[in-house]
N, C-alpha and C positions, 0 to 999 in steps of 0.2 A: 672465721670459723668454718672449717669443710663439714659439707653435709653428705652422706650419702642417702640418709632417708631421715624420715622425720617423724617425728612422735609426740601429736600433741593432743589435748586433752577436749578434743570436737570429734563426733564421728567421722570415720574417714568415709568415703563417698567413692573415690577411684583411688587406682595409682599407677601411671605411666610411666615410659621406660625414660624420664626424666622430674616429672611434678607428681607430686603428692597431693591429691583433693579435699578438703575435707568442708562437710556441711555448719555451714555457721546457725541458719534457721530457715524459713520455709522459703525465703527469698534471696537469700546470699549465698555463695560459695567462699573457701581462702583457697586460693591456688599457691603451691609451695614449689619453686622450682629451686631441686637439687641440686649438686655438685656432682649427679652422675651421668656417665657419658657412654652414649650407643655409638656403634659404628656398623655398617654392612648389618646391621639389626639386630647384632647384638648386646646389650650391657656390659661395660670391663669393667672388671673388680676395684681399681682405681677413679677417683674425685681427680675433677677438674677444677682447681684454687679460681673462684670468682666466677664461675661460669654461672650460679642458680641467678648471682645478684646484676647480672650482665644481658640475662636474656629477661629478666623479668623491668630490669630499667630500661632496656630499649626498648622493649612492647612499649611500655608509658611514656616512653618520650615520643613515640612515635602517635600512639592514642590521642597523644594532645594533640598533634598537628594535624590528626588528618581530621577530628573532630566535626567539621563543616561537610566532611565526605561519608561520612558515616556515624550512625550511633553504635554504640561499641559496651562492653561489659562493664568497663572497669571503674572502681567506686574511688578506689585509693591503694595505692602502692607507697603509699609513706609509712614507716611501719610504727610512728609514735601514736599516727592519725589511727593506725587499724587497732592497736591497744585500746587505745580511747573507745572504739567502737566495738571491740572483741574484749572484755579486760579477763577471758579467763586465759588469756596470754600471755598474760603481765609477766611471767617468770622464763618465759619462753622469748622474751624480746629481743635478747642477745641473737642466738640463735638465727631469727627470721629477720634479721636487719637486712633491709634490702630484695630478698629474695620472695616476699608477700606480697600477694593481691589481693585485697577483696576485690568481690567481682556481683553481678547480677546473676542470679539465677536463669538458667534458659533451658530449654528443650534444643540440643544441637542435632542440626543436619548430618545425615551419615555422610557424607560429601566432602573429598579435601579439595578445595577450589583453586586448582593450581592456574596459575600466568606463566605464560613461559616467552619474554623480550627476544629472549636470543636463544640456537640451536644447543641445547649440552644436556649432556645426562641421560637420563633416561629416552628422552626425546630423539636425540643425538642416534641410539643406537635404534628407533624403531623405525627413523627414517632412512638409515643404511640398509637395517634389513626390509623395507617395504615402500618408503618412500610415502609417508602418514605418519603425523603426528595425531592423537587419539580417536585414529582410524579416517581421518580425515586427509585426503593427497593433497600432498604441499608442492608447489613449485623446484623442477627437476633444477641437479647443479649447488645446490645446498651445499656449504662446508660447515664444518663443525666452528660453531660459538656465533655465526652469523645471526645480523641481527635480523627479528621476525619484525615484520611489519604491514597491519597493525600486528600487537600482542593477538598471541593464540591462548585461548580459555580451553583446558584440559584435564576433567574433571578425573579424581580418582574416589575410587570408595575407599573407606578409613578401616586401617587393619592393627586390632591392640598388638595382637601377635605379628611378628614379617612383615612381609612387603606389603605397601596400597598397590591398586592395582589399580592401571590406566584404564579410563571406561572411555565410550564416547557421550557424548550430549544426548544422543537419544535413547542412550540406555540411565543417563541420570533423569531423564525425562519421566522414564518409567520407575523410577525408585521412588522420587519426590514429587512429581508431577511438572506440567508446565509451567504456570507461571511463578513457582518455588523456583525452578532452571532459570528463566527468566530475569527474576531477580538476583540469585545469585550472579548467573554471571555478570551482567551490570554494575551490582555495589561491587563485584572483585577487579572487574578493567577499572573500574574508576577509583578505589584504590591504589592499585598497581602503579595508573599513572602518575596519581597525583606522589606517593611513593617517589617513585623513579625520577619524578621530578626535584623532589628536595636533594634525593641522593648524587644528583649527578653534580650540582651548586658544590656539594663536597668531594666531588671525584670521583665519586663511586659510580658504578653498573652494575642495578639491580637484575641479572640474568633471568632469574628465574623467583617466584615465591611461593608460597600455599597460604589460604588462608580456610579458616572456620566461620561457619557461621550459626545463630543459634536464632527459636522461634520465643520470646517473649512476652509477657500480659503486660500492659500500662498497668499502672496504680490508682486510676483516675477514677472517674463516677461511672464510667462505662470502658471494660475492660475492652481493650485493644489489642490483636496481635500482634507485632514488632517483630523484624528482620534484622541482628545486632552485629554485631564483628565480636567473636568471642576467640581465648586461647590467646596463645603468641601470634604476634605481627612484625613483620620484615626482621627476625632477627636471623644471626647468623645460625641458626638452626634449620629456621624455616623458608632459607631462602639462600641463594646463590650472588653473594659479592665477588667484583671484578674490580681493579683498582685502574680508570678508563686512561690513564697516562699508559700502559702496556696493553691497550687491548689490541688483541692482534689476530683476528680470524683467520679459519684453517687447520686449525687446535684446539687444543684444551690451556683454560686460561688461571691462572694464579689466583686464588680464591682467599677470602678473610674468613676462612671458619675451620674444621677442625681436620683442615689438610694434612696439616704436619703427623696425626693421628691416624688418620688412613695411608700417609704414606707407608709407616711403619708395620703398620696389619697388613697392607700388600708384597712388603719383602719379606716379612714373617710366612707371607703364604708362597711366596715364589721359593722360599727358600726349606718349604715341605714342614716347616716347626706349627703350621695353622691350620688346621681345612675349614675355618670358615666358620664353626660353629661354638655354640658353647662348651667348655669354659674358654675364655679368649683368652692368650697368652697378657703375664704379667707387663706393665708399659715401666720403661724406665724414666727414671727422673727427669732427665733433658724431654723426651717425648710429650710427660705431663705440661713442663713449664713451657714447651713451645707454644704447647695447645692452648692453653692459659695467655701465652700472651695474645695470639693473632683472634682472644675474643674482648682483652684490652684493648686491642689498634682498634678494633672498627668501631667498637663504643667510643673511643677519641675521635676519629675523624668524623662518624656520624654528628654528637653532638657537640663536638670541639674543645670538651674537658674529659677531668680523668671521672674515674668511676666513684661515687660517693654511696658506700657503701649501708650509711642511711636511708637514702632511696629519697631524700630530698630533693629540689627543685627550685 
């Protein structure tokens, strides 16, 4: 079943230009990720088939693994378990198969805590024009997709509307303070790694990622602050796959996420039918299914089956 938004019977809390939020009670959240799809920051009027239940099971498969590296939000993503636990759902189940999380309530970091392995994207173009990636100089001779070494931590601040916008370290210093910086960047290289490490056993080269991170109370006899991993993790939205059999620095590299979909907004704009902004031209069918499929491949090759649209395990 394609979503493009959702409508269910809990207050809604947010809603992003892909997940729907809504309050469960004073200490849970359900995170609902749609079938819609942004590009260059805009939203297209067209659903991506599979996409809400793809980036929402690879967050969770990925949760469980790095587990030992972080504590992290999420309660369940099983969606018979979240009925059980939510039952004004119960009629809503179809629907949300797959695409649900409950999650832990938090106080989130305005911070997207990017990693960036290797040279591309964003990074790519501020080191052409300046030779600094988040205003820091990087070693001269740089080609584009090469790999960094170690990983460079490259904070941006979180923007609902457009673009983040690349900060340095000492300007997240002063947003959040130090040892808020501190920690962040730590649990996010030590993520990243441990990440890039499972990824590569499969083939894959994690280039680049972002993560969130959120400030939470224990439950305990004496309340605790907690530093959590909240939101999406390593999926093809929030992170840049390279498939490491082609990798081939000096370029730009063949990506498992929703290339096939920017390819087409780029000849749409090269070819004057686009400028860029809202409303974004209609996608044609082949365009959708491509997209559709290259967020099938890397949920197979990440966890080595197909997608179980239950959210099972």
């Amino acid at each position: 079943m394609l979503m493009q938004a959702s409508a269910l019977p809990l207050t809604p809390f947010r809603r992003g230009k892909v997940r729907d939020v809504y309050e469960v009670d004073a200490d849970r959240l359900l995170l609902v990720a749609t079938d819609r799809v942004s590009a260059f920051d805009v939203v297209m009027g067209e659903t991506i088939p599979n996409k809400g239940a793809v980036l929402t099971q690879i967050t969770a498969w990925w949760l469980r693994r790095l587990e030992h590296e972080v504590d992290h939000h999420m309660l369940s993503a099983d969606t018979s378990e979240i009925i059980r636990e939510v039952p004004q759902l119960l009629d809503h189940e179809q629907e949300l198969q797959g695409r649900a999380m409950l999650v832990r309530r938090t106080t989130v970091f305005p911070i997207e805590c990017v990693v960036r392995g290797y040279l591309s994207g964003s990074a790519w173009k501020e080191y052409q024009e300046r030779g600094t990636l988040a205003g820091e100089a990087l070693p001269k001779g740089l080609r584009e997709s090469d790999r960094l070494d170690p990983p460079i931590f490259s904070p941006a601040t979180k923007a609902e509307e457009g673009h983040d916008e690349n900060i340095t370290i000492d300007r997240m210093r002063s947003l959040i303070g130090d040892p808020a910086t501190t920690e962040l960047q730590g649990l996010s290289r030590d993520v990243y790694e441990a990440g890039r490490a499972i990824a590569a056993t499969r083939g894959i080269i994690i280039a680049d990622t972002k993560f969130e991170f959120g400030r939470t109370r224990s439950t305990g006899g004496e309340a605790v602050e907690k530093v959590i991993l909240v939101d999406e993790v390593l999926t093809p939205d929030s992170s840049r796959f390279w498939p490491a059999d082609s990798y081939d620095p000096g370029h730009g590299q063949p990506s498992f996420d929703k290339q096939p979909l920017r390819d087409y907004l780029d000849a749409e704009k090269r070819a004057g039918r686009w400028d860029g902004n809202y409303p974004p031209p209609r996608l044609p069918k082949e365009v959708i299914d491509a997209t559709s499929g290259r967020y099938l491949d890397i949920y197979r090759r990440l966890t080595g089956h197909s997608l179980d649209p239950n959210g099972s395990h």
